[in-house]
C-alpha positions in Angstrom: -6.0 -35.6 4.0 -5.4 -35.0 7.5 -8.0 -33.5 10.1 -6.7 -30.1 10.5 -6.6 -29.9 6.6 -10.3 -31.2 6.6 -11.0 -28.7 9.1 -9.8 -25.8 7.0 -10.7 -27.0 3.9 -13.5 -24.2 2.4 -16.7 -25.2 0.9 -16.1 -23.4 -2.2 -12.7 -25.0 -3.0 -12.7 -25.2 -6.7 -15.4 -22.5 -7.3 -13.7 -20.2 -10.0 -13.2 -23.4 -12.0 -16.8 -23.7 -11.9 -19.1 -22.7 -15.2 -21.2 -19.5 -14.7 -24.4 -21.9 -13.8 -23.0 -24.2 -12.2 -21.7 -20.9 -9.7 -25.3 -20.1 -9.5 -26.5 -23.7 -8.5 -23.6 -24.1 -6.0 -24.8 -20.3 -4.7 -28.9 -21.6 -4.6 -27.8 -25.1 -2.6 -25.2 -22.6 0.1 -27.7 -19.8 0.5 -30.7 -20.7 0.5 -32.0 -18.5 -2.9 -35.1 -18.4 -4.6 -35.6 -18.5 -8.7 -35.8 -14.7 -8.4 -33.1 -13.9 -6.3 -31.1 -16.3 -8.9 -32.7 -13.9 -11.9 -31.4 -10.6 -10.1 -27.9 -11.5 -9.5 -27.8 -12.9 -13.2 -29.3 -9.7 -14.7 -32.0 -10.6 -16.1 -35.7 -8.7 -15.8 -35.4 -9.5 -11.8 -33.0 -7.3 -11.1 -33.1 -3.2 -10.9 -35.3 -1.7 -13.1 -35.9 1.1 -14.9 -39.1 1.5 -12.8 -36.7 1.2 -9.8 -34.3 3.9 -10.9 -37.2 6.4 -11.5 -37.7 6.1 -7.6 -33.8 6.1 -6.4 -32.6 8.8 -8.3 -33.8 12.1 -10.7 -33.7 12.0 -14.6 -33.2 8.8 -15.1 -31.8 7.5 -18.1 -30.5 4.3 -17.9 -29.5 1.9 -15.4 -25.9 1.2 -14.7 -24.0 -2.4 -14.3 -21.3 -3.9 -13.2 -19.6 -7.6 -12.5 -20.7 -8.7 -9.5 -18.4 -11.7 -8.3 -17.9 -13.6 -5.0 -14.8 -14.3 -2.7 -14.4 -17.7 -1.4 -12.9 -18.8 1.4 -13.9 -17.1 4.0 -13.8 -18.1 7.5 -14.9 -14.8 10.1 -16.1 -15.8 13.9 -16.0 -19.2 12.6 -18.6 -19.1 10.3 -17.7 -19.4 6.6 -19.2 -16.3 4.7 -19.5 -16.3 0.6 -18.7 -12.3 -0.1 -20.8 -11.0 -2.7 -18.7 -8.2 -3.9 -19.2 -5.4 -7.0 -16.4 -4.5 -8.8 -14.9 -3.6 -12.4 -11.2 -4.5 -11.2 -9.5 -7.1 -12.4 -8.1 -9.6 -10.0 -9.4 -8.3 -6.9 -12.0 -11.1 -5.8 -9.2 -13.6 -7.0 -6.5 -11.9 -4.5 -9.0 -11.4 -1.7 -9.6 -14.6 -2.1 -6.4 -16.7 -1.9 -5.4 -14.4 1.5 -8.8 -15.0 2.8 -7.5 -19.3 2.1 -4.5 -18.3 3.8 -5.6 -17.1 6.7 -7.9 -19.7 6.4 -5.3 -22.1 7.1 -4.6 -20.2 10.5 -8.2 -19.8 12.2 -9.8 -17.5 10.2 -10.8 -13.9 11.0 -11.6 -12.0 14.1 -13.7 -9.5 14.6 -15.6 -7.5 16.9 -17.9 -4.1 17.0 -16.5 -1.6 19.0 -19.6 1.1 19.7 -23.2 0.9 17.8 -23.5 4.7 18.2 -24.1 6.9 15.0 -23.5 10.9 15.0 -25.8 13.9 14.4 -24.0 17.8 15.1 -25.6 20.4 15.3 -23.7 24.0 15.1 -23.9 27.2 17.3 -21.3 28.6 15.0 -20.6 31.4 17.6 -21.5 31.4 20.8 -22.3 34.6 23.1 -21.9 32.6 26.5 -19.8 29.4 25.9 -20.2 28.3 29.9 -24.2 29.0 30.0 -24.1 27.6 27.0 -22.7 24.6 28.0 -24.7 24.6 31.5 -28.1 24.7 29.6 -27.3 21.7 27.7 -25.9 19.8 30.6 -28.9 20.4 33.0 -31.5 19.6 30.4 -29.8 16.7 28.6 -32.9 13.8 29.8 -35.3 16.3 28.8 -33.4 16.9 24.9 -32.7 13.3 24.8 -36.6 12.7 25.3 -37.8 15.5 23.2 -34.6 13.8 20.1 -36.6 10.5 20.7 -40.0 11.3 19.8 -38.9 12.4 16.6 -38.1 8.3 15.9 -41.1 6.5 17.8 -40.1 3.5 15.9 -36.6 3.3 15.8 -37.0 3.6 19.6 -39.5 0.5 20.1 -37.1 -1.5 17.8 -34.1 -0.9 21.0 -32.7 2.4 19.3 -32.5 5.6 19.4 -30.4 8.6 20.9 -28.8 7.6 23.9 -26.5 10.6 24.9 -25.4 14.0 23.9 -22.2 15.6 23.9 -20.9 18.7 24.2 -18.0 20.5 21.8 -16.1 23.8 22.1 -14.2 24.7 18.6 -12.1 27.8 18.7 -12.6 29.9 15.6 -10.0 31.7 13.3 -11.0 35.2 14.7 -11.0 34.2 18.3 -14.7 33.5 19.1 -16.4 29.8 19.8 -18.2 27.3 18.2 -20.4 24.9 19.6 -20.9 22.1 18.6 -23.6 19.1 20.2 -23.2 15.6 19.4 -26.2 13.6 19.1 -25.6 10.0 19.8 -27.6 7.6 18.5 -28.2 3.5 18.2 -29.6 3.0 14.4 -30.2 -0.6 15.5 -30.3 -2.7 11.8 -29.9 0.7 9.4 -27.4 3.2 8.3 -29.4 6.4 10.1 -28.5 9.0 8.1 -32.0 9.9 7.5 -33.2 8.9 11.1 -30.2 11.5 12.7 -30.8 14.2 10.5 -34.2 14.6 10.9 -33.8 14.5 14.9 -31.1 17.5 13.9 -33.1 19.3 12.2 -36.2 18.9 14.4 -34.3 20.0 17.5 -33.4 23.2 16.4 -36.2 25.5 17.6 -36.1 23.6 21.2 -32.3 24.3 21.3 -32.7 27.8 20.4 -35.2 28.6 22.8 -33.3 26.7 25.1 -29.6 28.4 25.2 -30.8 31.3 23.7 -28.1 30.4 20.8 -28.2 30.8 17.4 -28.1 27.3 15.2 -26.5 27.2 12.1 -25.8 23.4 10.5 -28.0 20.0 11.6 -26.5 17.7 9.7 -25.5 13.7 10.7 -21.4 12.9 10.6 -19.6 10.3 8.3 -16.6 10.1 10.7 -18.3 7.5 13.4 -15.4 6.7 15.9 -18.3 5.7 18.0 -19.1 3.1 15.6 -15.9 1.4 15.2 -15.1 -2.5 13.9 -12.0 -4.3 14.4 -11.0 -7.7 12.5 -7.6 -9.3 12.9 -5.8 -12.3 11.9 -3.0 -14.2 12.7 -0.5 -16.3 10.2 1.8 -18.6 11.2 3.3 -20.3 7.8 4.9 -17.9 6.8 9.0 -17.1 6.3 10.5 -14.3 8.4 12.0 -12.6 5.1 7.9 -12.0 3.8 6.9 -11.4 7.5 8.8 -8.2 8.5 8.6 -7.3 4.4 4.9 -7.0 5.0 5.3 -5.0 9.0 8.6 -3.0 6.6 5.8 -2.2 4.0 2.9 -0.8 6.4 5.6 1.2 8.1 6.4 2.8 4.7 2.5 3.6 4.2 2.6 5.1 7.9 5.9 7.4 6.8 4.8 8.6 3.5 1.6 10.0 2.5 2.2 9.2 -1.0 2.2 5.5 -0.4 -0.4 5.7 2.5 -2.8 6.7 0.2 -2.5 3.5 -2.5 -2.2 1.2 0.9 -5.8 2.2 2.2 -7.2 2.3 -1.4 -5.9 -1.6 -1.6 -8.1 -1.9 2.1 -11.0 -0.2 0.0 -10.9 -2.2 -2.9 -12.3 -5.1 -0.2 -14.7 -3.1 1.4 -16.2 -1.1 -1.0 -17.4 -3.4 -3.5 -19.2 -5.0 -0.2 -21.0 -2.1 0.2 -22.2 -1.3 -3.3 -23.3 -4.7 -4.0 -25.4 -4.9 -0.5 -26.7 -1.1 -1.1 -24.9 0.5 1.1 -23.6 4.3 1.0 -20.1 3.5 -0.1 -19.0 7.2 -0.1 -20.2 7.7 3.8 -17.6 4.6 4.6 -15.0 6.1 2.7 -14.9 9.3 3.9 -15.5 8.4 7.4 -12.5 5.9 7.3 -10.0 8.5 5.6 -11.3 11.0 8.2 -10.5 8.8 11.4 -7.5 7.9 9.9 -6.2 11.5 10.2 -7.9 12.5 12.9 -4.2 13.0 14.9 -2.9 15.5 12.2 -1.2 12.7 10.1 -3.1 10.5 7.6 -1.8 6.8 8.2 -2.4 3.4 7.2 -6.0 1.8 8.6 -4.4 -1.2 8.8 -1.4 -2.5 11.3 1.0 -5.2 10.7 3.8 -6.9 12.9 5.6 -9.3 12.6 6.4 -11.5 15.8 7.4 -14.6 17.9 7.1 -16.2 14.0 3.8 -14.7 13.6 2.6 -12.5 10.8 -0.5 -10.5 13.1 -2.7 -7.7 11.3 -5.6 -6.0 12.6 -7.9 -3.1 10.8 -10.0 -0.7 13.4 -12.5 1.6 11.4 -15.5 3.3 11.4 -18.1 1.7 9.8 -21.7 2.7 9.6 -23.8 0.3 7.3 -27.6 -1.1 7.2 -29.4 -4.3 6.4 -32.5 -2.6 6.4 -33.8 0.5 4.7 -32.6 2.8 1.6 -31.8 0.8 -0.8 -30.6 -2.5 0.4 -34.7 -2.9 0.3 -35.4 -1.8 -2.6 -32.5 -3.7 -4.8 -33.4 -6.6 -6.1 -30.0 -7.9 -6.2 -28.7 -6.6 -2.7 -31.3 -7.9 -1.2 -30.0 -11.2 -2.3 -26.8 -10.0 -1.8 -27.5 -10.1 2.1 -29.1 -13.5 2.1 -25.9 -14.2 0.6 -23.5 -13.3 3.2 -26.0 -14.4 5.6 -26.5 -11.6 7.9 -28.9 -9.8 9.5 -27.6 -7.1 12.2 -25.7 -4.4 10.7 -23.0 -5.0 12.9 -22.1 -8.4 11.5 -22.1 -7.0 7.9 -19.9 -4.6 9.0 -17.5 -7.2 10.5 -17.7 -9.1 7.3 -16.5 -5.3 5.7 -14.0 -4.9 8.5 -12.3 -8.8 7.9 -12.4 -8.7 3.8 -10.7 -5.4 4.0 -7.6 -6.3 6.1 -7.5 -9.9 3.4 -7.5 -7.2 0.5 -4.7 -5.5 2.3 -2.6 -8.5 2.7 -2.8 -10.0 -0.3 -2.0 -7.0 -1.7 1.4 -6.0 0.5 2.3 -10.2 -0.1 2.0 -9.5 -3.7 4.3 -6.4 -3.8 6.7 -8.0 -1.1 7.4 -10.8 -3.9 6.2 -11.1 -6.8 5.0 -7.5 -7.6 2.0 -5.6 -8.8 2.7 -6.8 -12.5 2.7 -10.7 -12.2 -0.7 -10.3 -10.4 -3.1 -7.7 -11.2 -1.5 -6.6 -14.9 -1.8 -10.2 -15.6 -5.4 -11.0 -15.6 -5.4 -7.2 -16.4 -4.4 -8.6 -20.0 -8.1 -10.1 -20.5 -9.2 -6.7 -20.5 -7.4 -5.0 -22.5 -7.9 -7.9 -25.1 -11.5 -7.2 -24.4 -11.2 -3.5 -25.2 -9.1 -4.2 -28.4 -11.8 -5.9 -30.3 -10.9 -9.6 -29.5 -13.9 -12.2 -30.0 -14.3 -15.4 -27.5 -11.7 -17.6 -29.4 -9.2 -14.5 -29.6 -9.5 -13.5 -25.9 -7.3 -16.3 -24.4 -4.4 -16.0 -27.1 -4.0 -12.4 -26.9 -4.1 -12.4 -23.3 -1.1 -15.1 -23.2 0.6 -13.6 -25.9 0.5 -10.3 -23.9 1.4 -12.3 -20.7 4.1 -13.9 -21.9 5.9 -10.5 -23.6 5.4 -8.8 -20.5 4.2 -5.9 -22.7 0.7 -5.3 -21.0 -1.0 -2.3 -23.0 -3.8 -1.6 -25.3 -1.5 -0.6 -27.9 0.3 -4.0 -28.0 -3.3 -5.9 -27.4 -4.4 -4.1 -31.1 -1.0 -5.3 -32.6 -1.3 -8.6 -31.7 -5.1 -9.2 -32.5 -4.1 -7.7 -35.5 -1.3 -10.1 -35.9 -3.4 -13.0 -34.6 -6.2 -12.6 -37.9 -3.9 -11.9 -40.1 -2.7 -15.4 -39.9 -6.0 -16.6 -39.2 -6.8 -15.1 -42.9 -3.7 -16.2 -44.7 -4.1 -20.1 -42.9 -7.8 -20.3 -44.5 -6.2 -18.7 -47.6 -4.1 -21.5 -48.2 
């Protein structure tokens, strides 16, 4: 093997081949995890709780799983990161996976944080006296700014808190003003939509009395374009044919709404499961990210291809407000050891490690339909599934699943039919 190959060569090479405990013990040895993080993430009495629920959510019931898998590969910054990731869709952490060895092959991932600033508004949803309005605010922004911080004592001695607030003039339907104020604030390690929205909400009477203005909404913001993460990669081995297929595809999703919106789901279906299996609000990210996206008047693909010089060089910029601390990512047995898994512990390096596994889901999934298509992939290991949901036992799973395979007739209705099939001469072999 030669030294560059050594180099690239990932320490979980050979980990989906791997029995489930012999995943685990590989997991223990790489992150560092203790018998009862090893008991959460296999599901056993460790992990949530029905005690737990009772205090995360009202009239509890149950509690709710799902497969919770890792994507290998992965080298961000230089570092290699294991990706604990939470997901009911087949082939997913398997595709995220080989683009994450591919790009592998070519440096790895880049990222950055662009901005550490979350967003609070609060609405003056019509102004009698936009410029005095505006004035007020201007003159006696050190003084708000002082009176926002003592609402977060703590946040502030940890290096946080609000840092700056802005002003906004929205023109209404029927000709009068809104106002708008942004309040800009460092969460530090957490999400902060509990932190911003009670500084909001406990600077309404001071602004009122202040401007003289009547307040209507204080309320924090999903869309964070002060919170932004960027991640980028750049492949070399590849052909020009797949190269400008792949720049030829993003353009598509940048033209048509219609495709746009599949393009960015197959960005989400790498970050998402990130987020729900470390705890984080899952929904905030998504709706921030659509929002940015369209912020111009024209919803467009979060991700950017090109392909030049021989290079094949993608970069994703979103907004991306996560925590490693507070809400549930403390309280979550299992993403709390989901965290020691990736290894992080600023918020700004887990949402890196969002940003880069969401532009490898996008690539794997534009390679896929530039050559093979959706079907040989995804539908593919889709077959398990359906096998499962047709009744097939252990012994059954594998030989419906190629039978389906290999007819390239992937539904439920075939699955039944050949399980069907498949005992029948089971029955009649034991027969004779």
């Amino acid at each position: 093997m030669s030294k560059h190959n050594e180099i690239n060569l990932s320490p979980f090479t050979g980990f989906s081949k791997l029995t489930f405990k012999e995943r685990l013990s590989k997991l223990k040895f790489f992150a560092g995890l203790s018998a009862d993080e090893l008991e959460a993430l296999a599901g056993d009495a460790k992990g949530l709780t029905i005690h737990h629920a009772e205090h995360l959510i009202e009239n509890v019931i149950g509690v709710f799983s799902l497969p919770l898998g890792v994507a290998t590969h992965f080298k961000i910054d230089g570092r290699d990161v294991l990706i604990p990731m939470a997901v009911e869709e087949t082939s997913i952490i398997a595709a995220v996976s080989g683009a994450a060895k591919w790009v592998r092959k070519n440096g790895g991932f880049k990222t950055k944080s662009l901005g550490n600033l979350i967003i609070g508004q609060v609405q003056f949803p019509s102004l009698q006296n936009t410029a005095m309005f505006r004035k007020k605010i201007e003159e006696n922004t050190d003084d708000l700014i002082a009176k926002a911080n003592a609402v977060i004592p703590n946040l502030v001695l940890r290096g946080g808190g609000v840092v700056g607030i802005q002003v906004r003039e929205i023109s209404r339907p029927d000709g009068k003003t809104m106002g708008v104020l942004h309040i800009l604030c460092n969460p530090c390690n957490a999400m902060g939509a509990n932190l911003i929205n009670q500084v909001c909400e406990a600077m309404k009477i001071p602004l009122e009395k202040l401007t003289g203005e009547k307040i209507g909404l204080c309320i924090l913001s999903n869309l964070v374009d002060t919170k932004l993460c960027e991640a980028t990669c750049e492949i070399e081995d590849i052909t020009p044919e797949l190269g400008k297929a792949i720049e030829q595809a993003t353009m598509f999703a940048n033209l048509d709404p219609y495709r746009c919106a599949t393009h960015n789901k197959g960005v989400m279906n790498g970050i998402d499961p990130i987020l729900i299996a470390t705890g984080n609000d899952w929904r905030a990210v998504e709706a921030g990210i659509h929002a940015y996206i369209a912020m111009n008047g024209k919803y467009h693909s979060i991700t950017d291809w090109k392909y030049t010089d021989g290079k094949l060089k993608g970069v994703l910029t979103a907004p991306l407000a996560v925590g490693t601390v507070g809400g549930v990512t403390q309280i979550h047995p299992t993403a709390k050891a989901c965290i020691k898994i990736l290894g992080v512990e600023h918020a700004d390096e887990l949402a890196r490690i969002c940003a880069a596994t969401g532009l490898a889901q996008n690539l794997a999934a534009l390679k896929a339909l530039c050559t093979v298509g959706i079907v040989e992939g995804h539908m593919k290991l889709h077959a398990a599934n359906l096998a499962l949901a047709a009744g097939a036992i252990k012994h059954e799973i594998h030989i419906v699943q190629e039978k389906l395979k290999k007819e390239k007739r992937i539904t439920l209705t075939r699955a039944k039919e050949l399980l069907l099939q498949i005992r029948q001469e089971s029955s009649q072999a034991v027969s004779v």
